[in-house]
C-alpha positions as CSV (number, residue, x, y, z in Angstrom):
1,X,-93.2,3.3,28.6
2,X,-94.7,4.2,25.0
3,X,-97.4,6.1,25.4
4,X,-100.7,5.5,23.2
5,X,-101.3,9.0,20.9
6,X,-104.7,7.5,20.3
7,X,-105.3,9.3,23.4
8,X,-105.0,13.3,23.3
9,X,-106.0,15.6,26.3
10,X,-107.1,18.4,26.3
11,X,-105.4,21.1,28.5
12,X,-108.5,23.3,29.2
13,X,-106.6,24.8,31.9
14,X,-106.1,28.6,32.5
15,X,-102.6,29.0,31.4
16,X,-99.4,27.6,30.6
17,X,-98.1,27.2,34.2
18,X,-101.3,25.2,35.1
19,X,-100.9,23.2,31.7
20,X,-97.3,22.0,32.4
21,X,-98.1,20.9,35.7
22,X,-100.8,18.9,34.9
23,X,-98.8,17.4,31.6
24,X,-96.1,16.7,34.8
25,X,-98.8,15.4,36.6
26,X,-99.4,12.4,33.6
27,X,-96.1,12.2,33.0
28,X,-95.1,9.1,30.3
29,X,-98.8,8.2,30.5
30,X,-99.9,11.1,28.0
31,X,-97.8,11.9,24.6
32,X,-99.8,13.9,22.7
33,X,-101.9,17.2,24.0
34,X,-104.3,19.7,22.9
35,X,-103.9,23.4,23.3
36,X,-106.9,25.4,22.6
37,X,-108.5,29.2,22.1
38,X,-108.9,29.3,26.1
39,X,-105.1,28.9,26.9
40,X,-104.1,31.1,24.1
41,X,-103.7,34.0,25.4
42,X,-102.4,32.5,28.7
43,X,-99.1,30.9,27.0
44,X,-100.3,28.7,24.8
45,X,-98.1,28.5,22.3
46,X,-94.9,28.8,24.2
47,X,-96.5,25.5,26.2
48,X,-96.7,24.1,23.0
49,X,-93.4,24.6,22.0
50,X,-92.0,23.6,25.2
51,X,-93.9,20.3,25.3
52,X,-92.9,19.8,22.2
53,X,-89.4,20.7,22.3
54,X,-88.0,19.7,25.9
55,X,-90.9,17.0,26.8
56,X,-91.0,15.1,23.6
57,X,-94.6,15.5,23.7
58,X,-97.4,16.2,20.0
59,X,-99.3,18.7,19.4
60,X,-102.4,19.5,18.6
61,X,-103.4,23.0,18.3
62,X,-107.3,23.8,18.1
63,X,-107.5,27.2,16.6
64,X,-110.7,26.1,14.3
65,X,-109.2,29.2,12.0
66,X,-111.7,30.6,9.5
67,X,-111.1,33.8,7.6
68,X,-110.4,34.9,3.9
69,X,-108.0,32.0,2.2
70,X,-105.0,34.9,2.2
71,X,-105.4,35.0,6.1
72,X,-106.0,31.8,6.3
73,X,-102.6,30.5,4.1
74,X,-100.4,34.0,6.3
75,X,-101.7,32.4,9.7
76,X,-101.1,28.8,8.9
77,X,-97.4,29.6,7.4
78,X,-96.7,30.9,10.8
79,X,-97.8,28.1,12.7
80,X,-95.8,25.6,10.9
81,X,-92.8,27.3,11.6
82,X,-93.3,25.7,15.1
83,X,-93.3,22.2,14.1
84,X,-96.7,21.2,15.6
85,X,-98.4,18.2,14.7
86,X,-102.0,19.2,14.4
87,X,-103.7,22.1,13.2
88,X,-108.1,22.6,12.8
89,X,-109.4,25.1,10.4
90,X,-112.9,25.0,9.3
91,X,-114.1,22.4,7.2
92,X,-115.1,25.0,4.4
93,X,-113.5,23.8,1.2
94,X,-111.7,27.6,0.2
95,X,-110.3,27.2,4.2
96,X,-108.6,24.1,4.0
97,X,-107.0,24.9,0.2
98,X,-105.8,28.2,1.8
99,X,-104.2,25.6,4.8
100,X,-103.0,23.4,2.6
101,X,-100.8,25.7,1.0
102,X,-99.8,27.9,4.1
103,X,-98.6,24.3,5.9
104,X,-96.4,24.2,2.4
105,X,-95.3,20.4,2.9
106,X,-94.2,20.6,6.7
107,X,-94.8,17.8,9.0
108,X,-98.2,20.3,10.3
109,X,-101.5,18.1,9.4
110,X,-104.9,19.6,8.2
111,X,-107.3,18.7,10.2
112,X,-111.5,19.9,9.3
113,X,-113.8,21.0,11.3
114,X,-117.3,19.5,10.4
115,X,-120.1,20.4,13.1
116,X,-118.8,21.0,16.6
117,X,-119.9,18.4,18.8
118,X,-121.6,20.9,21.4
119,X,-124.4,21.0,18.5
120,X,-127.3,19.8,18.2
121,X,-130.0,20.1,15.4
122,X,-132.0,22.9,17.0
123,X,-128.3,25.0,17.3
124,X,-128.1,24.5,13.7
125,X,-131.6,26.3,13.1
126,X,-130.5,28.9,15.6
127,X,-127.3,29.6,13.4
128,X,-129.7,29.8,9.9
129,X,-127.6,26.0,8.8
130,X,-129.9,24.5,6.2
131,X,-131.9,22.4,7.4
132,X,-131.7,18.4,7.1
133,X,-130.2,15.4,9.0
134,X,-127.1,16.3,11.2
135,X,-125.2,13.0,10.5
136,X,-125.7,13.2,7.1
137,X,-124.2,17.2,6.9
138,X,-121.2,16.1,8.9
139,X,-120.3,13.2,6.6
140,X,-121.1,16.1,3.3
141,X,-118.8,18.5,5.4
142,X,-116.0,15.5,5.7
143,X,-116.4,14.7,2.1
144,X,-115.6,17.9,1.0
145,X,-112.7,19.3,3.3
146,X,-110.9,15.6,2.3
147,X,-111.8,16.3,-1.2
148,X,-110.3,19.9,-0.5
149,X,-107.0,18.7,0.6
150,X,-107.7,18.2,4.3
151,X,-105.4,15.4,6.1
152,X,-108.4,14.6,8.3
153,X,-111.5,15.5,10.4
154,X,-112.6,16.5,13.5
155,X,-116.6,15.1,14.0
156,X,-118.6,13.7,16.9
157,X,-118.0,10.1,17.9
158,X,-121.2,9.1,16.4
159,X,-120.0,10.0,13.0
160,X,-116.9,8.3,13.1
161,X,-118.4,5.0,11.4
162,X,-119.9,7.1,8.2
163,X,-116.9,9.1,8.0
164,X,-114.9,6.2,7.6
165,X,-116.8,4.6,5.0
166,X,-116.6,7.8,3.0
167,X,-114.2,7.0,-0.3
168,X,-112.6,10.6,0.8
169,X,-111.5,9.2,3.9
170,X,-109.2,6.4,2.6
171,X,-105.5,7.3,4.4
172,X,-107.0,10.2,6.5
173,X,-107.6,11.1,10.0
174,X,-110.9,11.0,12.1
175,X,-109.9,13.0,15.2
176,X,-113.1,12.9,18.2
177,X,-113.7,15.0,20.6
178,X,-117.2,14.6,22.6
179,X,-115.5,11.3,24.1
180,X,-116.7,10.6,27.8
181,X,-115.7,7.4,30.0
182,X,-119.0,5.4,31.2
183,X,-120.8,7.2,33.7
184,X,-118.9,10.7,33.0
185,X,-120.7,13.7,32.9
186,X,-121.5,15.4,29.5
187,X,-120.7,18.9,30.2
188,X,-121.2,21.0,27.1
189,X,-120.7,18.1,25.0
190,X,-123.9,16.9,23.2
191,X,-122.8,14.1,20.6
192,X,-121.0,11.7,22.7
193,X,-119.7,7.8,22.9
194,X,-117.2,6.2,25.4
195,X,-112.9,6.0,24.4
196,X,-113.8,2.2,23.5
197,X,-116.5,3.4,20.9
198,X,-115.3,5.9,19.5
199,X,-112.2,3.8,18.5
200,X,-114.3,0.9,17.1
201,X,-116.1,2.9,15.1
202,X,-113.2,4.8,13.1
203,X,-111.3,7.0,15.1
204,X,-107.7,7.5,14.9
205,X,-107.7,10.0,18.1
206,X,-109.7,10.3,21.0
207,X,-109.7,13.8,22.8
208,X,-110.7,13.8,26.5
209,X,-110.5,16.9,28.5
210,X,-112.5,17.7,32.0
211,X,-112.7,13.6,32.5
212,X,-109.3,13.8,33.4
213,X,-108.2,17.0,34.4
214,X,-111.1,17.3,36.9
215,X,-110.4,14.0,38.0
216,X,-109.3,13.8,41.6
217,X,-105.9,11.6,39.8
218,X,-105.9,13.0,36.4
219,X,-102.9,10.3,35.8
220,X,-105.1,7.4,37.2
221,X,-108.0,8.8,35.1
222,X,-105.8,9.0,31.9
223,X,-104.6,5.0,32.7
224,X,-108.6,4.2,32.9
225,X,-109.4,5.6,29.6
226,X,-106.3,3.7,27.6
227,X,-106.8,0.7,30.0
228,X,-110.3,0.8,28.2
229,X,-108.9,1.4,24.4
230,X,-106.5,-1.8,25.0
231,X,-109.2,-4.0,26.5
């Protein structure tokens, strides 16, 4: 069986231990995972490097890095020394120039953070962001990290379809997370659309966390969602 990368899950798990069993649990189902802030500290990147190395499995890691662009380019240049697949930054134009040259041509893709999809327009007021539609800064932010060097974005669902259209966005990725099967809850996620959706309206990837490793058969719950993406 060839699994179907459109699908990435997110192992929002404590640690490594709990992430490897639950990437046993899905088995040829899943091929490409996301490792995050939370499970950093808790083995993170040695689980990536082992589902990478001995499982066959891609990688996303979800650092959303921001810093000065000499941090920035020292960090990433370490990271791509482990032969990951995906790496987020923040979608500031000086961030993604500084990735761009720390990834130095390895196979480690750029991706952009625009707005995180836990947003909404009153969380932007709260953190002083100037003021204006919240669609229309996400596809501003996506034009400019493309334009910056970015090899894609990472934006809510329901700004997949403007992304897309964006002459920036020609040959790049459009990574979503805020994906929730029919009748899932939302959680902390505030900018949502279903696996089927998100995918008709321009995503490459899909990233689905809790609605399958919360699910009482994570593998089953995995199945639904790329039963859904093929359908």
């Amino acid at each position: 069986m060839t699994a179907d990368d459109r699908l990435i899950v997110a192992l929002d798990v404590p640690d490594a231990l709990a992430g490897l069993k639950l990437a046993e649990a899905l088995g040829d189902a899943v091929g490409f995972y996301k490792i995050g802030l939370g499970m950093l500290t808790g083995g993170g990147l040695a689980l990536a490097n082992e589902l990478k190395s001995e499982h066959g499995k891609r990688i996303f890691l979800d650092l959303k890095l921001f810093d000065i662009g000499a941090t920035i380019e020292a960090a990433v240049r370490g990271i791509a020394r482990h032969d990951l697949d995906f790496l987020t930054v923040h979608g500031d134009p000086h961030v993604v120039r500084a990735a761009r040259e720390g990834a130095g041509g390895r196979g480690l893709k750029i991706l952009a953070v625009t707005v995180l999809t836990s947003l909404d327009r009153a969380d932007l007021d709260a953190g002083l962001i100037r003021s204006g539609d919240l669609a229309e800064i996400v596809r501003e932010r996506a034009a400019r990290a493309l334009g910056a060097g970015a090899d894609g974005v990472i934006a809510s669902p329901q700004e997949a379809r403007a992304i897309r259209g964006l002459p920036e966005a020609a040959g790049r990725l459009i990574v979503t997370p805020g994906v929730r099967p029919a009748g899932s809850a939302l959680g902390d996620q505030k900018r949502v659309a279903t696996p089927a959706q998100a995918i008709a309206d321009g995503a490459d990837h899909i990233v689905v966390g809790r609605p399958v490793w919360a699910a009482p058969d994570p593998r089953a719950a995995a199945q639904a969602i790329l039963a859904e993406l093929r359908g």
